[in-house]
C-alpha positions in Angstrom: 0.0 0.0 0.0 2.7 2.2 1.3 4.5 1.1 -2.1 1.8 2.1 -4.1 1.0 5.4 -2.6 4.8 6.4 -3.3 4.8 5.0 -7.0 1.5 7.5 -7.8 3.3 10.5 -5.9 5.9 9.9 -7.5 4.6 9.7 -11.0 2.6 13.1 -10.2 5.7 14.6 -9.2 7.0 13.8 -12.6 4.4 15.1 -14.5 4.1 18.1 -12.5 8.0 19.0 -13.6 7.4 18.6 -16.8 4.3 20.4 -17.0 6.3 23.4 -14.8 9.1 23.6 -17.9 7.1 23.7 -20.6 5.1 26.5 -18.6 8.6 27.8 -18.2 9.3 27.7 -21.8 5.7 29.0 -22.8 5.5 31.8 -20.6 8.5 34.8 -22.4 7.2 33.9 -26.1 3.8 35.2 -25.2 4.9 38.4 -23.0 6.9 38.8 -26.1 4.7 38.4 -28.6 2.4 41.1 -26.5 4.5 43.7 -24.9 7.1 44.0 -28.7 10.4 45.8 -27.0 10.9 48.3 -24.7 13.6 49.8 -26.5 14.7 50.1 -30.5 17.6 47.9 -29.9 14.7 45.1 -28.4 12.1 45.8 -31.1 10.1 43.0 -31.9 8.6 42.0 -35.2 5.1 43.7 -35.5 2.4 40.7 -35.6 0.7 41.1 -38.8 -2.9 39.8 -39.9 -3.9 38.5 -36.3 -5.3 40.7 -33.8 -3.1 41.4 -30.4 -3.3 42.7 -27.1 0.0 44.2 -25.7 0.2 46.2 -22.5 2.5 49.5 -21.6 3.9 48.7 -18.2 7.3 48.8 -19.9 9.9 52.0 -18.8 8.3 55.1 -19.7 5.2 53.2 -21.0 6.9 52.9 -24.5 6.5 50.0 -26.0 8.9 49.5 -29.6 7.1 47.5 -33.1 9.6 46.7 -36.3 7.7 46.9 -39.5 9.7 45.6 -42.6 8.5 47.4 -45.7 9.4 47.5 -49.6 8.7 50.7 -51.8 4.8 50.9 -51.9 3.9 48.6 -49.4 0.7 49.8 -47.6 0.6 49.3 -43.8 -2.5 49.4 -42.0 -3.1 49.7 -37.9 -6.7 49.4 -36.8 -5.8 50.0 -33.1 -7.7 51.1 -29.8 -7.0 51.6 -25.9 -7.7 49.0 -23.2 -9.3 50.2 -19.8 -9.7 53.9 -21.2 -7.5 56.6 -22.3 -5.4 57.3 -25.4 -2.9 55.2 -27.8 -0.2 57.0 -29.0 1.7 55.6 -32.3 4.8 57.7 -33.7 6.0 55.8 -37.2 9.6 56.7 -37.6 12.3 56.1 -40.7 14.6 53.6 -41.0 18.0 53.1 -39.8 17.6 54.9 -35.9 19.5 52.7 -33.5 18.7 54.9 -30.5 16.6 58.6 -29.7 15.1 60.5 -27.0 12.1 62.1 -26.9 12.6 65.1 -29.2 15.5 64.1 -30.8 13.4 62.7 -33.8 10.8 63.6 -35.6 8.5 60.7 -36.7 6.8 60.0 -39.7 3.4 60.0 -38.8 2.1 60.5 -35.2 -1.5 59.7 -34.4 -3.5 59.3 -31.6 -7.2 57.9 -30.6 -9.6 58.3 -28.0 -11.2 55.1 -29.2 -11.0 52.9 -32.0 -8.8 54.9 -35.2 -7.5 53.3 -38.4 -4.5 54.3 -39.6 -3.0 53.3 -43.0 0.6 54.6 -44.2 2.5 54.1 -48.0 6.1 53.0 -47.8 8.6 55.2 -50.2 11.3 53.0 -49.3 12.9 50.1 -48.2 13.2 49.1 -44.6 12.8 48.2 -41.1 10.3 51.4 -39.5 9.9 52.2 -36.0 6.6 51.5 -34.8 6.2 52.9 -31.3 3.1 52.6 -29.0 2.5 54.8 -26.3 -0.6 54.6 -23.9 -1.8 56.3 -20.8 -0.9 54.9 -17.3 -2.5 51.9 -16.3 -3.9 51.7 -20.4 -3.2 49.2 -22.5 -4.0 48.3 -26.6 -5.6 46.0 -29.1 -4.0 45.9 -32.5 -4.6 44.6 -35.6 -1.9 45.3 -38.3 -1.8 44.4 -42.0 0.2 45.1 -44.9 -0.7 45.5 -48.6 2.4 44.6 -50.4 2.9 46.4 -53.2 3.5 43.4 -55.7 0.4 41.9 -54.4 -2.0 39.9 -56.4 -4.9 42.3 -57.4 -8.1 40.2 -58.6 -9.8 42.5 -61.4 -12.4 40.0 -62.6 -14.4 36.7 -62.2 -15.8 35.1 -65.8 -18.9 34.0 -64.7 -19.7 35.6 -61.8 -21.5 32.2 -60.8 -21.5 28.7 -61.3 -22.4 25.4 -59.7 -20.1 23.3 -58.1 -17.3 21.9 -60.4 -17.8 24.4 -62.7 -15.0 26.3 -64.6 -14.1 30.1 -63.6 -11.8 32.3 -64.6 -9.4 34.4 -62.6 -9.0 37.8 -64.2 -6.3 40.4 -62.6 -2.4 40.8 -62.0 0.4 39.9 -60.1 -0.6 35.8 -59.9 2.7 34.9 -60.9 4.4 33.0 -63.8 3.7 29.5 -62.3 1.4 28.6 -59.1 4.2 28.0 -56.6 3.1 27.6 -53.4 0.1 30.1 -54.0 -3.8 28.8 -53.5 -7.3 30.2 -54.6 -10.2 29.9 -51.8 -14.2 30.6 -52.1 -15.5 31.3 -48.8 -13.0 28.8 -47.2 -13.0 26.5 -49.5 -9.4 25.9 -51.6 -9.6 25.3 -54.7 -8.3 21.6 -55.3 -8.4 21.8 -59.1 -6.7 23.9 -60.8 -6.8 24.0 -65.2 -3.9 26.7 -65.7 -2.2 29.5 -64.1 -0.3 32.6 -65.6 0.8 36.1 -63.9 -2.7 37.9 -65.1 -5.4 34.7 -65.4 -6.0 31.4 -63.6 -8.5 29.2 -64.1 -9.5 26.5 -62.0 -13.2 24.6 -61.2 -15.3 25.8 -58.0 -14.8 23.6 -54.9 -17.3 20.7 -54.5 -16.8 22.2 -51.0 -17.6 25.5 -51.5 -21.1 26.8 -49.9 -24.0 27.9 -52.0 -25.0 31.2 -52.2 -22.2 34.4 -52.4 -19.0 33.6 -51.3 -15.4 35.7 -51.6 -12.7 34.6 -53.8 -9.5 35.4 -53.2 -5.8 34.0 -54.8 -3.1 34.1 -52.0 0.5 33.9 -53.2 4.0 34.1 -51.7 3.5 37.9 -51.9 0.6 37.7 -49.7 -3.4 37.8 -50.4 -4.9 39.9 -53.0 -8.3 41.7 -52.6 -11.9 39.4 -52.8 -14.3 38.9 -55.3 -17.7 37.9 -54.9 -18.5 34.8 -56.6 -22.1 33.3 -56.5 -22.3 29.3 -56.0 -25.3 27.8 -57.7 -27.6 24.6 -56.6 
């Protein structure tokens, strides 16, 4: 009995180790994926396409965001407080390494009261300073995207309907010479069979998957997702 008792505390105790390290090992990816860095040199990558929650109890409540942009990239912020107040974002160029308040002037400086969406046009290459400022005790929600600028652009759908396993065409720009890793979805279904693919027109057969009615079509490639297309599936 004794025996036994040891042999299942002892098993717990194992489990409860492991369980504490992966905890362990869990724990600094999140604060870091939430809180970015508290300084340019500690800048994390901004989270693009997912929405975040990050906090400002950092030093001075500043909280740093690298954006990596190409000449005509379009970056878009949809961002609001938590528990009240104002968020603060400054957008400066590349290639600081370190600055003080008032020692450079930013790009763009906005600020909200409540939800604000703010969209920006790179003129360059680079990494940009994104930093986030709130009011004591304040935190912030983001959601950030970016429009590349070699994006796929759909233009055109020929039909505009179709039943299931019916033939469409993909009219527009940027596809690419070849399909690649790239994938067309209505509604969220993929497309499974594809006829051809060329940089300006794909065609391919509605998913047997795809749900009647409208759905959006959109082509994603390596370049990112292009712009939807309503598409109507038939009975």
């Amino acid at each position: 009995m004794v025996k036994r008792g040891i042999g299942k505390w002892a098993s717990w105790s194992v489990l409860a180790a492991v369980l504490l390290a992966c905890l362990t090992l869990w724990l600094p990816a999140v604060a870091r994926a939430e809180d970015g860095g508290s300084s340019i040199a500690t800048a994390q990558e901004l989270p693009l396409g997912t929405t975040f929650v990050g906090s400002a109890k950092k030093k001075d409540g500043y909280v740093y965001w690298l954006v990596t942009m190409a000449a005509g990239d379009k970056l878009t912020i949809d961002y609001q407080p938590i528990n009240g107040g104002r968020v603060y974002l400054d957008f400066y160029e590349p290639g600081l390494t370190d600055f003080t308040i008032g020692d450079a002037s930013p790009v763009v400086s906005a600020w909200s009261d409540g939800k604000t969406k703010y969209s920006w046009t790179s003129t360059g290459s680079g990494s940009w300073i994104l930093k986030v400022r709130t009011g004591a005790g304040s935190g912030y929600q983001i959601l950030a995207t970016i429009r590349r600028a070699n994006a796929a652009k759909i233009t055109g759908l020929s039909p505009g309907a179709g039943r299931r396993g019916s033939t469409v065409a993909i009219i527009g720009r940027g596809f690419g010479a070849s399909r690649g890793a790239g994938y067309i979805t209505f509604g969220s279904a993929k497309v499974t069979q594809l006829v051809s693919w060329s940089a300006t027109r794909i065609t391919c057969r509605v998913p047997t998957s795809a749900k009647l009615g409208m759905v959006p079509v959109k082509v994603t490639t390596s370049t990112g997702t292009s712009n939807a297309k309503s598409f109507t599936v038939k009975q």
